[in-house]
KEBAVEX-44429 format. One line per field, with one value per residue: residue number from 1; residue in three letters; x, y, z of N, C-alpha, C in turn. Coordinates in Angstrom, 1 decimal, decimal comma. Example, Ala and Ser with C-alpha at 12.3 -4.5 7.8 and 13.67 -1.06 7.14 Angstrom:
2
num: [1_2]
residu: [ALA_SER]
nu: [13,2_12,8]
nv: [-5,7_-2,2]
nw: [7,8_7,1]
cau: [12,3_13,7]
cav: [-4,5_-1,1]
caw: [7,8_7,1]
cu: [13,2_12,9]
cv: [-3,3_0,0]
cw: [7,8_7,9]
% end
This chain:
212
num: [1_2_3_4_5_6_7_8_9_10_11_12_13_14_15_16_17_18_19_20_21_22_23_24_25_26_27_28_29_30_31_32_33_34_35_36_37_38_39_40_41_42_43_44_45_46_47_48_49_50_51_52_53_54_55_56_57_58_59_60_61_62_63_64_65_66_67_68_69_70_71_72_73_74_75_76_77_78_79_80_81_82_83_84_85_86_87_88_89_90_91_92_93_94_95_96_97_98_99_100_101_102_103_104_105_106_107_108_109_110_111_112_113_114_115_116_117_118_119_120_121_122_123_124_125_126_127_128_129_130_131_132_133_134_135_136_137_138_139_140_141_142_143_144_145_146_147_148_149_150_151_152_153_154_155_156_157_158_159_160_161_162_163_164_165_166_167_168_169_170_171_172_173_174_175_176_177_178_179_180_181_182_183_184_185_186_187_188_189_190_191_192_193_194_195_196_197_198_199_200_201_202_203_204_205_206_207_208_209_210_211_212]
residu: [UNK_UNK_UNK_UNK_UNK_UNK_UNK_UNK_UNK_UNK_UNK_UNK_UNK_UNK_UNK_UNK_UNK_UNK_UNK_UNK_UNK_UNK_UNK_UNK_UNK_UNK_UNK_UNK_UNK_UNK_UNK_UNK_UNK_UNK_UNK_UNK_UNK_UNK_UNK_UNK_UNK_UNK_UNK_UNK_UNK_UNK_UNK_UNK_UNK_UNK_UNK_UNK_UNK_UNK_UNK_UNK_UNK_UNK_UNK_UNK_UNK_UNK_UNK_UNK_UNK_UNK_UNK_UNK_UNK_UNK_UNK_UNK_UNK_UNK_UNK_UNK_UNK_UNK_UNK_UNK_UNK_UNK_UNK_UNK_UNK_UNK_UNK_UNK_UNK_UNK_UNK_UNK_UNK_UNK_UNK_UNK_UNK_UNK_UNK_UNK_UNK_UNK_UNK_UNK_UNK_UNK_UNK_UNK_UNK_UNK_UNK_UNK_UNK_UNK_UNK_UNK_UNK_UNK_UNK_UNK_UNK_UNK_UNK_UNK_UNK_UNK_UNK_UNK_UNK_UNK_UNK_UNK_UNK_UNK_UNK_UNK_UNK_UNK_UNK_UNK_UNK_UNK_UNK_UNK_UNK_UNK_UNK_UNK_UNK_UNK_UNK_UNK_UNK_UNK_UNK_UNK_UNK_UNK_UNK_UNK_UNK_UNK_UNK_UNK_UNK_UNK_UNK_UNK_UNK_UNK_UNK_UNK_UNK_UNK_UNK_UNK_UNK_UNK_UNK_UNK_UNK_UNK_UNK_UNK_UNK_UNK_UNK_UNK_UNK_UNK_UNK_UNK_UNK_UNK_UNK_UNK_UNK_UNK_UNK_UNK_UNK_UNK_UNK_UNK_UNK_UNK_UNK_UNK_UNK_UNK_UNK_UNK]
nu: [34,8_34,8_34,1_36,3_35,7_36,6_37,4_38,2_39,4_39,5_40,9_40,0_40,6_41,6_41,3_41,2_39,1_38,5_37,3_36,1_35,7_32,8_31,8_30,8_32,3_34,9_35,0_34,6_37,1_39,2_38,4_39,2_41,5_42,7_42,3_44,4_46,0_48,7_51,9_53,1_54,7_56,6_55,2_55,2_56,4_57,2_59,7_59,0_58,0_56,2_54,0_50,5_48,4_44,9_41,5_38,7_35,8_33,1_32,7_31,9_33,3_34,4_31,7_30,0_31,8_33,2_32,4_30,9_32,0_33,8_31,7_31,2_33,1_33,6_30,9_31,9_34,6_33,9_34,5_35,7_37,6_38,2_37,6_40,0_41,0_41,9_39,0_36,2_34,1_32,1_33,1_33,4_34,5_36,7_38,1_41,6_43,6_44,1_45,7_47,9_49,4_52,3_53,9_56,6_58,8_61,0_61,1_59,6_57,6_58,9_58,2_55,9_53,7_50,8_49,1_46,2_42,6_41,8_43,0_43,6_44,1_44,1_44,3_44,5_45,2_47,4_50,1_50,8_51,8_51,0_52,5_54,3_56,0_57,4_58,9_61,5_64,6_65,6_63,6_62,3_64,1_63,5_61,8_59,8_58,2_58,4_58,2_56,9_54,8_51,6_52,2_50,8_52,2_52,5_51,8_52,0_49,8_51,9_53,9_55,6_56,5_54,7_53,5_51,2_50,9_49,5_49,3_49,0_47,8_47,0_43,9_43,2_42,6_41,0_40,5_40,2_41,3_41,2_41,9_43,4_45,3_47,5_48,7_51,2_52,8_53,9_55,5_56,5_58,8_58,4_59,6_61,2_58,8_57,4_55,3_53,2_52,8_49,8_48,5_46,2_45,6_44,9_43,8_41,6_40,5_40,4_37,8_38,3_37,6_34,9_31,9_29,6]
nv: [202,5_202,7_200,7_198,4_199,3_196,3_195,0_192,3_191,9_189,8_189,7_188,0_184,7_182,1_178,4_174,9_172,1_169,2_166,1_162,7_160,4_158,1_154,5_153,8_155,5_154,6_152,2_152,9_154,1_152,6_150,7_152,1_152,7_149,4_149,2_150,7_153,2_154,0_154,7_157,4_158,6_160,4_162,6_164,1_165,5_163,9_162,3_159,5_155,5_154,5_155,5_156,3_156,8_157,7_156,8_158,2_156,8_157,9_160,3_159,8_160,0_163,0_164,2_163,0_164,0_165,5_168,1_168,6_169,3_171,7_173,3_173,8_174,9_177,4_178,2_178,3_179,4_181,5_182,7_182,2_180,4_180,4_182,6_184,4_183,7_185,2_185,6_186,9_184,9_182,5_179,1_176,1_173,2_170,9_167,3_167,1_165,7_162,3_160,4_158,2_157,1_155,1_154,9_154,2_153,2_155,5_156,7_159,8_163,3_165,6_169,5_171,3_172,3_172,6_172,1_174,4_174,4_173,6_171,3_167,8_165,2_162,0_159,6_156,3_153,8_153,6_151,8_152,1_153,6_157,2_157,4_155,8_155,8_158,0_157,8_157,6_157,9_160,0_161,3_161,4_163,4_166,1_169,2_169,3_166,7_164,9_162,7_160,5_162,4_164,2_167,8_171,5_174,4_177,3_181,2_183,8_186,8_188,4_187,8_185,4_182,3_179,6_176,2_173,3_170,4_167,6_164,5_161,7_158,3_154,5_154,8_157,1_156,4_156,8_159,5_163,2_165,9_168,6_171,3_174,5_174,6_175,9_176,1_175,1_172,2_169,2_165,7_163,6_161,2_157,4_154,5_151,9_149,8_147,5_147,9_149,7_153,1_154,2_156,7_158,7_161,4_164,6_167,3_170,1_171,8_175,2_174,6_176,5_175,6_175,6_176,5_178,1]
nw: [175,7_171,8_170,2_167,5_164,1_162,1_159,3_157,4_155,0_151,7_148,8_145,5_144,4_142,3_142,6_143,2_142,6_144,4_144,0_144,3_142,4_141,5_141,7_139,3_137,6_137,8_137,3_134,8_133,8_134,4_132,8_130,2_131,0_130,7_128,1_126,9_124,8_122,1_123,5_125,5_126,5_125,4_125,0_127,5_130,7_132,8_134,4_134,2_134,0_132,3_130,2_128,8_126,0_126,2_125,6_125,3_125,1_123,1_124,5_127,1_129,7_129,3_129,3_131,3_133,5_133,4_132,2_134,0_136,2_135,1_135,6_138,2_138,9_137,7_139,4_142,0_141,9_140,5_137,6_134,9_133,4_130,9_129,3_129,2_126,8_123,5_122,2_120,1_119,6_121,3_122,1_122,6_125,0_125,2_125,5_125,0_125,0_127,1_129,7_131,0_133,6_135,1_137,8_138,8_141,9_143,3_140,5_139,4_138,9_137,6_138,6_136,7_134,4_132,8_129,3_128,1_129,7_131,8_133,7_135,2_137,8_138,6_141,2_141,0_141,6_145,0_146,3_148,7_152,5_152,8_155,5_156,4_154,2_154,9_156,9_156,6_157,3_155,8_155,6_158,3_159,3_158,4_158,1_156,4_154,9_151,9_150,9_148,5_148,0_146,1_144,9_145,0_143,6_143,9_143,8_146,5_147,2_147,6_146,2_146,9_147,4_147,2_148,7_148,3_149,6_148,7_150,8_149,7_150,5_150,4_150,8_149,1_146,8_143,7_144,1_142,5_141,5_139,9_138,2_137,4_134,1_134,2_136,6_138,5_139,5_141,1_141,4_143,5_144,3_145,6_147,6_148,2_147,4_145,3_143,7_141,0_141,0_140,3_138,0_136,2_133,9_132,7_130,0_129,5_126,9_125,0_121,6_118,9_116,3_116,7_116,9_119,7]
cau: [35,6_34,0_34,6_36,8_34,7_37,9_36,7_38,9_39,5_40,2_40,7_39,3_42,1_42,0_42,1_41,0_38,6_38,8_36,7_35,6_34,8_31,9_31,8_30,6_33,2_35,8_34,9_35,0_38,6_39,7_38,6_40,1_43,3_43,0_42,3_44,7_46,1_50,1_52,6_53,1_56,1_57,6_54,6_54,9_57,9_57,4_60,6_58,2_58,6_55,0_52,8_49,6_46,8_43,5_40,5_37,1_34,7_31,7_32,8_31,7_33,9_34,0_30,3_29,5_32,3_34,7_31,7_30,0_33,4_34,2_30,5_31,1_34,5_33,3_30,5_33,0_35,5_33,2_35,7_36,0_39,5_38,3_37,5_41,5_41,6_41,5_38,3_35,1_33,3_32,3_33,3_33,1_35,4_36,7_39,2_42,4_44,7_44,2_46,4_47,7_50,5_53,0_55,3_57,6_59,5_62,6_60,2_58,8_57,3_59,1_57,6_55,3_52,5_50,2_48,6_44,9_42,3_41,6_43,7_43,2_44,4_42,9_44,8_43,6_46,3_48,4_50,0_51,6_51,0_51,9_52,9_55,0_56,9_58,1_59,5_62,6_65,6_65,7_61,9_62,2_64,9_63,0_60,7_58,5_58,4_57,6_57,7_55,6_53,7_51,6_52,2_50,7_52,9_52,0_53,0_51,3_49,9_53,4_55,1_56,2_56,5_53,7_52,9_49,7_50,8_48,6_49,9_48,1_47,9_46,1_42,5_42,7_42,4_39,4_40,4_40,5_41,8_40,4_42,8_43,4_46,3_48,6_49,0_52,2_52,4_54,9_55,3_57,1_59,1_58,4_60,6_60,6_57,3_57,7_53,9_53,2_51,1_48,7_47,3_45,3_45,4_44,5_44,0_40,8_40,9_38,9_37,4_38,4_37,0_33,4_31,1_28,3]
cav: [202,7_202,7_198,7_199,2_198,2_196,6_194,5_191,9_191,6_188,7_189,4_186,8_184,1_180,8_177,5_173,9_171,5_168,1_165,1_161,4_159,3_157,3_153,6_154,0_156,0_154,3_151,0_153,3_154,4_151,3_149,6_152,4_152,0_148,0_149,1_152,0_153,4_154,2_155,4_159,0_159,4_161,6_164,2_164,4_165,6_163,2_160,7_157,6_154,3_154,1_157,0_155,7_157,6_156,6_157,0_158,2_156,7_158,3_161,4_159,3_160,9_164,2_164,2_163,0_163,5_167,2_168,8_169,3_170,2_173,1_174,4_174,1_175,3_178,6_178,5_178,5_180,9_182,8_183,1_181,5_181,2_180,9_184,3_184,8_183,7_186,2_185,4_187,1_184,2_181,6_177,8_174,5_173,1_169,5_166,8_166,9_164,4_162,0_159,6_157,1_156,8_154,1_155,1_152,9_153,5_156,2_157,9_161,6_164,3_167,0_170,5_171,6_172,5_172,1_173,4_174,1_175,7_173,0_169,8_166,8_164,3_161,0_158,3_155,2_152,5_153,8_150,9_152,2_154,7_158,0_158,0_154,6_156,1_159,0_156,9_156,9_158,9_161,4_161,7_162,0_164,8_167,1_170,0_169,3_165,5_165,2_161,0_160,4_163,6_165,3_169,0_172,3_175,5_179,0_182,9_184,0_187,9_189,5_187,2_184,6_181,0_178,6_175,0_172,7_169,2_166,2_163,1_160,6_157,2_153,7_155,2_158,3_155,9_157,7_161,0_163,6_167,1_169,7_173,0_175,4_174,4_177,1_175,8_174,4_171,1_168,1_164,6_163,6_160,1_156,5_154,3_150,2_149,2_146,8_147,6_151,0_154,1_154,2_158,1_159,6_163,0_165,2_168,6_170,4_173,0_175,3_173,8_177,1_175,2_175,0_177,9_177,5]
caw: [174,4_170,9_169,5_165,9_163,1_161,5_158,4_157,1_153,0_150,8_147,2_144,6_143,7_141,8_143,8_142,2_143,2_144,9_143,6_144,4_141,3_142,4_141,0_138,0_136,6_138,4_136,6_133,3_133,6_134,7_131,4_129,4_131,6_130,6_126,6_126,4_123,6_122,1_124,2_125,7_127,1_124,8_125,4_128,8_131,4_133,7_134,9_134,5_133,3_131,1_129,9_127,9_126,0_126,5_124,5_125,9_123,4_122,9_124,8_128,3_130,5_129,7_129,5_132,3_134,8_132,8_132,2_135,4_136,8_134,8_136,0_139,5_138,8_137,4_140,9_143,1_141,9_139,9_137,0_132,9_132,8_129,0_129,3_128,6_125,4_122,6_120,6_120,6_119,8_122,3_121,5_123,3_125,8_124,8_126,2_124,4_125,6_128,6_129,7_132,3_134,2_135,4_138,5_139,8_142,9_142,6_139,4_140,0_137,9_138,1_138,6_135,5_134,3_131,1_128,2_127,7_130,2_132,8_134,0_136,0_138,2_139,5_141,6_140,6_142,4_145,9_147,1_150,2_153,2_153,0_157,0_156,1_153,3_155,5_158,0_156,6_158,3_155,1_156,1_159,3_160,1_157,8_158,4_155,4_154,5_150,6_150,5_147,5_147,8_144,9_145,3_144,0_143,9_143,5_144,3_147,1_147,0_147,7_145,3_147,9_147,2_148,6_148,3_149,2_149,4_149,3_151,4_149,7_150,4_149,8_150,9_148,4_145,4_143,2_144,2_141,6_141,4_138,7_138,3_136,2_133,7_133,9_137,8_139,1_140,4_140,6_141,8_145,0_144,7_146,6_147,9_149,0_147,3_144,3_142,6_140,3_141,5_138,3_137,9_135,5_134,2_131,5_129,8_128,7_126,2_123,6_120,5_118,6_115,6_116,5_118,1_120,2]
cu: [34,8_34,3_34,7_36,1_36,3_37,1_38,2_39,0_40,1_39,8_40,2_40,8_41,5_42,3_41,4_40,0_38,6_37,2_36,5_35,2_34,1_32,0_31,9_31,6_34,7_35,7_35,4_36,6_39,6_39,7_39,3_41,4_43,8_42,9_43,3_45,9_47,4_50,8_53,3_54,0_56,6_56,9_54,9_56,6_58,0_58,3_59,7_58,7_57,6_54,1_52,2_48,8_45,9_42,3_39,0_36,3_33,3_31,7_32,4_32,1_34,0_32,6_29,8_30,3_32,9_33,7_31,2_30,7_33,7_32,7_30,5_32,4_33,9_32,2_30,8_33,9_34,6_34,2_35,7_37,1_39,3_38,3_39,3_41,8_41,0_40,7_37,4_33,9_33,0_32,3_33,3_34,0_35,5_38,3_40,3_43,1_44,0_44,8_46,8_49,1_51,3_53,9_55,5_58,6_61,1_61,8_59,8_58,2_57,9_58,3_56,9_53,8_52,0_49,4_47,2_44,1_41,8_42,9_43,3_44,2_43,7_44,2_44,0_43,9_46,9_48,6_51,1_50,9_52,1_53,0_54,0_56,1_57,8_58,4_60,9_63,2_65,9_64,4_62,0_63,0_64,5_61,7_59,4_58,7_57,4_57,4_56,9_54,4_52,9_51,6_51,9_51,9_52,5_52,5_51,7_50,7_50,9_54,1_55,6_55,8_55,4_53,5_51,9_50,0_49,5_49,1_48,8_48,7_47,0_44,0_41,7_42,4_40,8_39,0_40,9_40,8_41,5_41,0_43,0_45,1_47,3_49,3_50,4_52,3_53,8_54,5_56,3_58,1_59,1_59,6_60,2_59,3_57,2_56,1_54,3_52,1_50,7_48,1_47,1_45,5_45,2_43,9_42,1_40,7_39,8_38,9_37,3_37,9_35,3_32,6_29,7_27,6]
cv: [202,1_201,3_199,6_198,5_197,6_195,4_193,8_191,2_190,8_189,0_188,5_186,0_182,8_179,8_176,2_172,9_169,9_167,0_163,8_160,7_158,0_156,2_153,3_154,5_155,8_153,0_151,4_153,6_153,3_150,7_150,5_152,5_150,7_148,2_150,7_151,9_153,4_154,7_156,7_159,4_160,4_163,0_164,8_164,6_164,4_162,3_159,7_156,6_154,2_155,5_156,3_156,5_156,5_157,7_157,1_158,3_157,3_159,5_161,2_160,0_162,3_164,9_164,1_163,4_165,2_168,3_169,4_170,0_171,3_173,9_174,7_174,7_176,7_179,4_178,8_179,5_182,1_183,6_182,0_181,5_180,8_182,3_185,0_184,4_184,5_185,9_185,9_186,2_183,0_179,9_177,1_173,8_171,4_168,9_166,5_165,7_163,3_161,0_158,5_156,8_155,8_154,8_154,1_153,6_154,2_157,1_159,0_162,6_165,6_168,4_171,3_172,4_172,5_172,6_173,0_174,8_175,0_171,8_168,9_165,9_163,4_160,3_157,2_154,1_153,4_152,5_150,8_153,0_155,4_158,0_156,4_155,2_157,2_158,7_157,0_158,1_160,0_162,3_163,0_163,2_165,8_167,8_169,8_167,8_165,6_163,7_161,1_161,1_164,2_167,1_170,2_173,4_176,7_180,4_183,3_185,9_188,5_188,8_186,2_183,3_180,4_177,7_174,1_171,3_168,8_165,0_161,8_159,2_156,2_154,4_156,3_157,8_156,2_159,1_161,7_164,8_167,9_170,7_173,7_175,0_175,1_176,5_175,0_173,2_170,1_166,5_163,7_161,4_159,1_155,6_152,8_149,7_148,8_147,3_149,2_151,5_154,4_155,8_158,2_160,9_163,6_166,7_168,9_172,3_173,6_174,5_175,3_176,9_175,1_176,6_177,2_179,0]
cw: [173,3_170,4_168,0_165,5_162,0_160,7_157,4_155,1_152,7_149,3_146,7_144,4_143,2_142,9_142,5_143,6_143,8_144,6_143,6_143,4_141,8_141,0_139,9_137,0_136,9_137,4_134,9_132,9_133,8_132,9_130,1_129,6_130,4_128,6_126,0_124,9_123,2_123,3_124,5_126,2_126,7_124,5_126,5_129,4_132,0_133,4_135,1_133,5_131,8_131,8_129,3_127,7_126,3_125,7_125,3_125,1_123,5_124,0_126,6_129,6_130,4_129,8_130,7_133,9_134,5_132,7_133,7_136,4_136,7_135,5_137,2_139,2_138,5_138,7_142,0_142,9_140,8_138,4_135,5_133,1_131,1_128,6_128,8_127,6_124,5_121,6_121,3_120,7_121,0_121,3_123,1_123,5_124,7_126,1_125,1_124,3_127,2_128,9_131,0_132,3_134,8_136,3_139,0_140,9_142,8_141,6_140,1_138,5_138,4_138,0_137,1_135,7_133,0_130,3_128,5_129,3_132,1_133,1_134,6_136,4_138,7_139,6_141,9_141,4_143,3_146,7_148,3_150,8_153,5_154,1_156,5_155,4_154,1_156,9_158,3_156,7_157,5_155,5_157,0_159,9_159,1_158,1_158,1_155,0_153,7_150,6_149,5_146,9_146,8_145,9_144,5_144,4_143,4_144,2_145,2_146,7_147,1_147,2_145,7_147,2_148,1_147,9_149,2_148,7_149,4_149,5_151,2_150,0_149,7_149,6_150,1_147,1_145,0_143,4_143,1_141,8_139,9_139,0_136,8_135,4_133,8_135,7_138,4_139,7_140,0_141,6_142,6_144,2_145,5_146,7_148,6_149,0_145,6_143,1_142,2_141,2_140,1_138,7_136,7_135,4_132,6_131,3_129,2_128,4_125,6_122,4_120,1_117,0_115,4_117,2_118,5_120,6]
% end
């Protein structure tokens, strides 16, 4: 019998990248954590206690850490999502906003998502474990245990709902996430752990003011 040649297809799609801030730039967000700026709550959805800007002086971070992201970002999926904004000329990406988060135990972010062409997350502080927090008897008699979870969400090709937790714990501190802003995501609530989870996160947009 003839063997089928049967050839299996995957369309192009959008996904986000996962990132380690090595030392160096761990030390730097730390001191803008420790020098941060007004209070942001009233930009942001998130149920938290404390939102903070923060100030990257001398362009430090997105230079050395936003930049090189969006290039492997565009490597990997092969894709500008600048390319959707309606101008013919080309301009230069920048960091809008970035800020710093305060959860306290019971807080969450609810489901959102944010302006501009990239976003970010970094967890800076987790002072529990995920598998600890989902211990507990709402946890445990459930299918999907969200404990403290970040989560993305999105439509699958037939329109369907799908989500891609991350069960972070203590050991993911310095992990970052790079997505496309328009992306879905929210923020799971903890439970019997007196310290804050500290994240980071932030938007990067066009500079429709400048051309390059």
């Amino acid at each position: 019998m003839r063997k089928k040649e049967i050839e299996a297809v995957h369309p192009p799609n959008l996904g986000w990248l996962q990132y380690r801030l090595d030392p160096q730039e761990m030390d730097y967000v730390w001191r803008c954590i420790k020098n941060k700026g007004e209070n942001f709550n009233k930009g942001l959805v998130g149920h938290v206690s404390n939102s903070y800007k923060l100030i990257d002086r001398g362009q430090w971070f997105f230079i050395n850490t936003i930049k090189p992201l969006i290039t492997n970002y565009v490597d990997h999926f092969d894709s500008t999502l600048a390319d959707n904004i309606p101008t013919k000329q080309r301009h230069p990406y920048f960091m809008e906003n970035w800020w710093v988060n305060y959860q306290k135990q019971h807080e969450f972010n609810p489901i959102h998502n944010h302006s501009g062409v990239y976003s970010f997350v970094i967890w800076m502080q987790i002072p529990f474990s995920w598998e600890q927090q989902n211990k507990k008897d709402i946890a445990r008699k459930s299918n999907g245990p969200r404990i403290s979870s970040f989560q993305f969400t999105y439509s699958s090709m037939l329109g369907d709902m799908r989500t891609y937790p991350y069960n972070i714990s203590t050991p993911d501190e310095g992990l970052m996430l790079f997505f496309p802003s328009k992306l879905d995501h929210q923020v799971y609530p903890f439970y019997d752990c007196d310290e804050d989870r500290i994240s980071v996160s932030g938007n990067v947009l066009i500079n429709t003011t400048t051309v390059v």
